[in-house]
Backbone as numpy.savetxt, mean C-alpha at the origin, in Angstrom:
# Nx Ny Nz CAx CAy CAz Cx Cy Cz
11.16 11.72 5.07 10.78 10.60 4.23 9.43 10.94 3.57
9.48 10.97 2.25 8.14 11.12 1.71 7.13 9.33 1.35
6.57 9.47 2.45 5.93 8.16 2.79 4.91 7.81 0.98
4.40 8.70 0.66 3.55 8.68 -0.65 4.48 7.81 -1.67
5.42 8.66 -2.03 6.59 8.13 -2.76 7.30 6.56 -2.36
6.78 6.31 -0.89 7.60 4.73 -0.78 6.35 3.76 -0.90
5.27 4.30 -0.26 4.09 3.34 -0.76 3.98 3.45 -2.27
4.26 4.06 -3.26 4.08 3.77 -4.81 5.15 2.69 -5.06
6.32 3.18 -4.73 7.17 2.59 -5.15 6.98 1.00 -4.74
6.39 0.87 -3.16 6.20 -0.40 -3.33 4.75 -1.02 -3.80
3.68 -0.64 -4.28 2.94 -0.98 -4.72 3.43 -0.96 -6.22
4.09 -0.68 -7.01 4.88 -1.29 -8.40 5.76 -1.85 -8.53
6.54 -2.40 -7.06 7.12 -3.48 -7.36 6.67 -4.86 -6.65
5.63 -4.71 -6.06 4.78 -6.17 -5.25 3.85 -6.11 -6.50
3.46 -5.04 -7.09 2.58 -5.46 -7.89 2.65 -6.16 -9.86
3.56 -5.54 -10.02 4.54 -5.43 -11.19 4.25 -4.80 -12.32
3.93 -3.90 -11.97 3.05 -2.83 -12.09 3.93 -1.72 -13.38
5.27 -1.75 -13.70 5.97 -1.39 -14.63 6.11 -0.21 -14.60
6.34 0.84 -13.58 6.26 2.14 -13.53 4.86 2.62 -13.30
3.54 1.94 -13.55 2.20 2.11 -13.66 2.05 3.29 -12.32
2.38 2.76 -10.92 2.01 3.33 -10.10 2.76 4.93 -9.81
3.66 5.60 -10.35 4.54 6.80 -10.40 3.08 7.87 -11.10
2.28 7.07 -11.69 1.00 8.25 -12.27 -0.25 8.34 -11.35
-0.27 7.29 -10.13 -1.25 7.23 -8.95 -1.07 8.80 -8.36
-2.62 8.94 -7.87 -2.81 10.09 -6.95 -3.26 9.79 -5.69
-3.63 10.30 -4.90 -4.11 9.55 -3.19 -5.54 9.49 -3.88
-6.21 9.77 -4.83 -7.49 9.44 -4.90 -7.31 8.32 -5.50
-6.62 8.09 -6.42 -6.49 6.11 -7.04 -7.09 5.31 -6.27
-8.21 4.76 -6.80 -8.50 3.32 -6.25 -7.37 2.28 -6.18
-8.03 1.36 -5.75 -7.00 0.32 -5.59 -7.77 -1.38 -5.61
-8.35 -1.50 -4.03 -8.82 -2.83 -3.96 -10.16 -2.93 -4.71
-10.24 -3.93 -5.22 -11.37 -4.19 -6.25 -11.51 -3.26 -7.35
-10.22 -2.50 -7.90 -10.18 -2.00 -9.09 -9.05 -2.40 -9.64
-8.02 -1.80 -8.89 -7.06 -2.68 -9.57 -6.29 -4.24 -9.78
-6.60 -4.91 -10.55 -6.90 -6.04 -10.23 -5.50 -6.89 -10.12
-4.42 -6.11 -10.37 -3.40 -7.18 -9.91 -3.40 -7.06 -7.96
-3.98 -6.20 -7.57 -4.21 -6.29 -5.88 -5.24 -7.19 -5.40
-5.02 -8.41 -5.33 -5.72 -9.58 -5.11 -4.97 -9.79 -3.45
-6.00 -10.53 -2.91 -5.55 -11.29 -1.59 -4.13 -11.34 -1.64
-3.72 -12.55 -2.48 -2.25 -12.61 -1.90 -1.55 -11.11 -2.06
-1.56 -10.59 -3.18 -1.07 -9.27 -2.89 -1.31 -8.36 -2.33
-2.11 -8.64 -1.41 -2.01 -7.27 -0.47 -1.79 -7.97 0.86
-1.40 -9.12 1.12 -0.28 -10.11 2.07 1.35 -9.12 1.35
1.54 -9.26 0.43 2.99 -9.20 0.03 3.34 -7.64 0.25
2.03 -6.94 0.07 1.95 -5.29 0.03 2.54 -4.89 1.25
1.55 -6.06 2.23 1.79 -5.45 3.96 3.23 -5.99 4.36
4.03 -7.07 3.92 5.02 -7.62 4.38 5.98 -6.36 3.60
6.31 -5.85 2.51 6.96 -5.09 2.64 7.13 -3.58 2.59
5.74 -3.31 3.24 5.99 -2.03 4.61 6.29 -2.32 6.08
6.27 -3.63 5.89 6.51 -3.87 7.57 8.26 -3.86 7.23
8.59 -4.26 5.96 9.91 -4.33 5.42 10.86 -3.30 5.88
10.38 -2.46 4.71 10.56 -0.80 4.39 10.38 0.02 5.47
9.63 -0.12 6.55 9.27 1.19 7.21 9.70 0.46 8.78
9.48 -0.31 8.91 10.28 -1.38 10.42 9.28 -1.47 11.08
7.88 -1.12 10.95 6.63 -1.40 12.14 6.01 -2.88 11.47
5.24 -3.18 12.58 4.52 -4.79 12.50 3.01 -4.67 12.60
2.46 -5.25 11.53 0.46 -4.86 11.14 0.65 -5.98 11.37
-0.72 -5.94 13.04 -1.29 -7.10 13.51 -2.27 -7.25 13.10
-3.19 -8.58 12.47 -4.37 -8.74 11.83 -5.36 -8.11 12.14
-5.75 -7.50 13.27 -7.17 -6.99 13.30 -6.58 -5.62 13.11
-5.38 -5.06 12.95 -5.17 -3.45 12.29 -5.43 -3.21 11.11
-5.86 -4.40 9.94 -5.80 -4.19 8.88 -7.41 -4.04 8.35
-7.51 -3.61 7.44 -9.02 -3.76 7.12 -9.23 -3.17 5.21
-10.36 -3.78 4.48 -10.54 -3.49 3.53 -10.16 -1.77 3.33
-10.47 -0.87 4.29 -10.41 0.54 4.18 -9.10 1.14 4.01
-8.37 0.29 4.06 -6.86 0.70 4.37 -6.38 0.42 3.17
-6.80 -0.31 2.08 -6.04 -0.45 1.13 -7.58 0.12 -0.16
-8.41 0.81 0.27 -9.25 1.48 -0.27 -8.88 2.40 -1.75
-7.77 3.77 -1.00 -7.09 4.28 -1.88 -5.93 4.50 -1.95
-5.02 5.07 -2.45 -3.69 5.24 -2.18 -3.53 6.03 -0.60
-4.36 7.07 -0.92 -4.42 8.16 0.42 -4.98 6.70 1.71
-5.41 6.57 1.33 -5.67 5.47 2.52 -4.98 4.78 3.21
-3.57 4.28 2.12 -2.96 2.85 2.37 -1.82 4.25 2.94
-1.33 5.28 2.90 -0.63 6.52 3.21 -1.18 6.80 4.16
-1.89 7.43 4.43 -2.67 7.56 5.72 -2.57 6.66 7.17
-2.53 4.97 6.11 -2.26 3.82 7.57 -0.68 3.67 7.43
-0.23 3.71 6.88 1.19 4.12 6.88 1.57 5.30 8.17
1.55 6.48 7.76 1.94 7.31 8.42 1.14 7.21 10.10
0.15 6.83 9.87 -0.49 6.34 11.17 0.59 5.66 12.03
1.13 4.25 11.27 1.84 3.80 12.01 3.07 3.90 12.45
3.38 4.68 11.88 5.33 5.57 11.87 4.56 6.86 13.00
3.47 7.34 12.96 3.15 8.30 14.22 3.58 8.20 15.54
Protein backbone atom coordinates (compact mmCIF):
# COMPACT_ATOMS: atom_id res chain seq x y z
CA UNK A 1 0.00 0.00 0.00
CA UNK A 2 1.48 3.26 -0.89
CA UNK A 3 0.27 5.14 2.25
CA UNK A 4 1.50 8.79 0.53
CA UNK A 5 -0.83 8.14 -2.34
CA UNK A 6 -3.97 7.34 0.12
CA UNK A 7 -3.31 10.28 2.41
CA UNK A 8 -3.48 12.66 -0.88
CA UNK A 9 -6.12 11.09 -2.15
CA UNK A 10 -7.90 11.65 0.96
CA UNK A 11 -6.88 15.01 1.70
CA UNK A 12 -8.63 16.05 -1.93
CA UNK A 13 -11.51 14.55 -1.31
CA UNK A 14 -12.29 15.79 2.57
CA UNK A 15 -10.89 18.75 1.30
CA UNK A 16 -12.32 19.41 -2.20
CA UNK A 17 -9.46 20.16 -3.25
CA UNK A 18 -10.10 19.20 -7.23
CA UNK A 19 -7.11 17.11 -7.98
CA UNK A 20 -5.06 20.07 -6.10
CA UNK A 21 -3.46 17.56 -3.78
CA UNK A 22 -1.88 14.81 -6.68
CA UNK A 23 0.93 17.97 -7.01
CA UNK A 24 1.68 17.84 -2.94
CA UNK A 25 5.16 16.72 -1.84
CA UNK A 26 5.87 15.48 1.91
CA UNK A 27 7.31 18.96 2.27
CA UNK A 28 3.70 20.72 1.53
CA UNK A 29 2.49 22.59 4.27
CA UNK A 30 -0.74 22.12 5.30
CA UNK A 31 -2.25 23.45 8.75
CA UNK A 32 -2.36 27.14 8.78
CA UNK A 33 -1.51 27.33 5.10
CA UNK A 34 -3.76 25.66 3.51
CA UNK A 35 -6.77 27.09 4.32
CA UNK A 36 -9.51 24.81 3.36
CA UNK A 37 -7.81 22.57 6.48
CA UNK A 38 -9.70 24.26 9.17
CA UNK A 39 -10.77 22.52 12.51
CA UNK A 40 -13.64 20.83 11.23
CA UNK A 41 -11.57 19.49 8.51
CA UNK A 42 -9.07 17.97 9.99
CA UNK A 43 -12.04 16.12 12.30
CA UNK A 44 -13.23 14.78 8.76
CA UNK A 45 -9.39 14.20 7.64
CA UNK A 46 -8.93 11.91 10.81
CA UNK A 47 -12.38 10.11 10.47
CA UNK A 48 -11.48 8.97 7.14
CA UNK A 49 -8.14 7.39 7.86
CA UNK A 50 -9.57 5.80 10.65
CA UNK A 51 -12.00 4.90 7.54
CA UNK A 52 -9.50 3.89 4.97
CA UNK A 53 -6.78 2.37 6.94
CA UNK A 54 -9.06 0.52 9.99
CA UNK A 55 -6.96 2.03 13.09
CA UNK A 56 -8.67 4.43 15.80
CA UNK A 57 -6.80 8.17 16.74
CA UNK A 58 -7.48 8.69 20.34
CA UNK A 59 -7.48 12.46 21.22
CA UNK A 60 -4.36 12.91 22.98
CA UNK A 61 -2.54 10.95 19.76
CA UNK A 62 -3.28 13.77 17.74
CA UNK A 63 -1.48 17.00 17.76
CA UNK A 64 -0.93 20.21 15.62
CA UNK A 65 2.50 18.35 14.38
CA UNK A 66 0.81 15.68 12.75
CA UNK A 67 -1.01 17.51 10.34
CA UNK A 68 2.11 20.00 10.00
CA UNK A 69 3.14 18.54 6.55
CA UNK A 70 2.15 16.01 4.28
CA UNK A 71 5.33 13.91 5.43
CA UNK A 72 3.98 14.39 8.76
CA UNK A 73 0.34 13.45 8.43
CA UNK A 74 2.34 10.05 6.42
CA UNK A 75 4.61 9.57 8.92
CA UNK A 76 1.47 9.39 11.70
CA UNK A 77 -0.15 7.29 9.38
CA UNK A 78 2.35 4.72 8.87
CA UNK A 79 3.15 5.05 12.56
CA UNK A 80 -0.09 3.74 13.15
CA UNK A 81 -0.42 0.76 10.61
CA UNK A 82 3.32 -0.08 12.34
Amino acid sequence: MDTMREVLAILDEVLSLGGRANGFSRETELLGVLPELDSMAVVGVINMLEERFGFTVEDDEIDGSSFATVGSLVAFVDGKLG
